[in-house]
Steps between C-alpha positions, in 0.01 A plus 500: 500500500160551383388378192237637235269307233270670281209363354236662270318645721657392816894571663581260797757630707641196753746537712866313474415185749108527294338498874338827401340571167315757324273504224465827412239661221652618236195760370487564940902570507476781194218661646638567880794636270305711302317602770835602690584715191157660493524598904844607443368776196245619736715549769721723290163708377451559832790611599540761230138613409349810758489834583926470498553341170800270514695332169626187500857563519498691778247201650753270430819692629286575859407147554887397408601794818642787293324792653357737201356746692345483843194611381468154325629230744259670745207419283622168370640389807268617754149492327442388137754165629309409798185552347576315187608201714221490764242467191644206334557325838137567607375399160712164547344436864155547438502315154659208725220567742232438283656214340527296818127579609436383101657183609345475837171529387554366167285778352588747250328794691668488786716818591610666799274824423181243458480311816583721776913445563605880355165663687600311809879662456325838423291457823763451716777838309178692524438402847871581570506857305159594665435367868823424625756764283714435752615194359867491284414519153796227458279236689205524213651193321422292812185660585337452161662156510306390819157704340529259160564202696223571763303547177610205324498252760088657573440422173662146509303452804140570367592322214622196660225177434577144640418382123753681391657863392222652280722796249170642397392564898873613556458755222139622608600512841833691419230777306339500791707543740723756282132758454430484895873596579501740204203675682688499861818680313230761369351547835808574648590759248187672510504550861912503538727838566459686171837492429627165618188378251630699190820323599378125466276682180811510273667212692181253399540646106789292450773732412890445500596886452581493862780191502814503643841286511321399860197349293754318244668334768206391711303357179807316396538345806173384522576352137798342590311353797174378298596413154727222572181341681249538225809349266542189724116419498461524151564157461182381752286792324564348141312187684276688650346593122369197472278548808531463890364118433739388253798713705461325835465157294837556359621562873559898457479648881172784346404585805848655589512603159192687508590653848869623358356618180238714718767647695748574188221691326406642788839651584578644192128663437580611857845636462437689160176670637650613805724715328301612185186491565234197319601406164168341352503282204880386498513192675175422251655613154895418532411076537260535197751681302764264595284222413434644150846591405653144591368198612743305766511366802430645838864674581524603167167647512536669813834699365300654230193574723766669695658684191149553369418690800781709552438597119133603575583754790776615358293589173235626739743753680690629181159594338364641831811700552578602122146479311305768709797755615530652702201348644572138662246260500581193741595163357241329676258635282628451169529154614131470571413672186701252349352213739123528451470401153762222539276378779204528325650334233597240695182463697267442168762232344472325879105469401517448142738202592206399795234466235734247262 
């Protein structure tokens, strides 16, 4: 039987035989529960608020099965649902993308959107959508998959210096290398089929007004698949902090690490672009915010990146939906209206901090 101790600031949970033990956060613990409660309320705004205007009562008695009307199960059930569901998941994945580049690189500015791993994923849909249409739109997840880790692992490569793994170079490079494919993508839409271009057009805005129960199921597979992995390196990435020197002195494998990390971030940037399109500015806000609203260890930390992100996009698709109706503006860009000032936020306390 499990035991629990509370401190002040601290709960250790340790298992009956005390082989396993937990010291949990206490401020880290009340936020991924407040944070739950917060998703939670937005998820019922968004099922209600629209064109069909839905109480809660009748919310309630759908989601428990009793069919109202069929009017309303068919938009709960088969879009507000579904879309609802696929914003908070790719909120959660792309928040958890940025956070492992953050570690990777151990620099504050590093996001999927920055250095080339969502363009690379965009290359490859648009690629798909444009040139070959032939192509299942069910394989996407596994084509952008292969485009961000053809991009990542370019990046990795011209980065790569027998001294040692420079994050500044891996950043430049990654801006780099994200503008020249950026410029490809455009090519191929300017001189595409009209159509199939218009096509990867609102694809590339980063909407989720298109998801389905398919999308739900696909992302939370990849979730179930990915998140388990970025939990069990946590404890190797909390070393890591402390720089690659002082990591492989205390006998942490980094160069495994560093290559699992890579291919966790890339897989969910990968996954959650492949089916809405680029999110910018997620995987760079949710760890900051996390950061700010509790400070904890690496596991904690990368629950309420997680719940941090899945808050954002969710925010970004109720006002983008509800704000403007009936016009709907993509989530993608509230999130980089959002984004821009939190990065240049970011980017002047990185050099006021540089000139102490």
């Amino acid at each position: 039987m499990n035991t629990l101790a509370r401190s002040e600031r601290h709960w250790v949970l340790r298992s009956r035989t005390e082989r396993i033990a937990l010291r949990l956060p206490a401020r880290g613990i009340i936020a991924i529960g407040l944070l739950v409660a917060l998703q939670l309320a937005i998820l019922s705004l968004s099922l209600t608020l629209g064109s069909y205007e839905i109480d809660l009562p009748t919310l309630m008695a759908t989601l428990s099965g009793t069919t109202v009307s069929a009017a309303i199960d068919n938009v709960i059930w088969q879009f507000r649902l579904p879309r609802a569901l696929v914003a908070a998941l790719v909120g959660a994945m792309m928040a958890l993308s940025g956070a492992a580049m953050q570690n990777v690189t151990r620099n504050g500015l590093a996001d999927p959107s920055l250095i080339g791993i969502s363009q690379g994923a965009a290359l490859a849909v648009v690629a798909a959508i444009v040139v070959f249409p032939q192509i299942e739109h069910g394989l996407r997840p596994v084509i952008a998959f292969g485009g961000a880790l053809g991009v990542a692992a370019l990046v990795q490569a011209l980065s790569y210096q027998k001294r040692g793994n420079s994050t500044i170079r891996f950043i430049l490079l990654g801006i780099g290398v994200s503008a020249f494919i950026s410029s490809i993508t455009s090519a191929m839409l300017t001189y595409g089929d009209i159509d199939r271009a218009i096509s990867a057009l609102s694809w590339l805005a980063g909407s989720v007004n298109a998801a389905t129960w398919s999308d739900v199921h696909v992302l939370t597979l990849w979730c179930l698949a990915l998140a388990p992995v970025i939990l069990a390196l946590s404890r190797v990435m909390s070393v890591m902090r402390m720089g690659e020197g002082t990591a492989i002195g205390l006998g942490a494998p980094v160069k495994w690490a560093r290559y699992g990390l890579i291919a966790v971030g890339v897989g969910f940037a990968a996954a959650a672009t492949a089916l809405v399109g680029p999110l910018g500015f997620v995987g760079l806000i949710a760890p900051h915010a996390a950061r700010r609203i509790a400070r904890s260890g690496v596991g904690v930390h990368a629950i309420l990146t997680a719940l941090c992100g899945a808050v954002l996009v969710s925010v970004a698709d109720l006002v983008g939906r509800a704000a403007f109706a009936p016009i709907q503006l993509p989530a993608g860009l509230i999130t980089s209206i959002i984004g821009v000032p939190v990065f240049i936020y970011l980017l002047q306390r990185a050099a006021a901090k540089s000139h102490l």
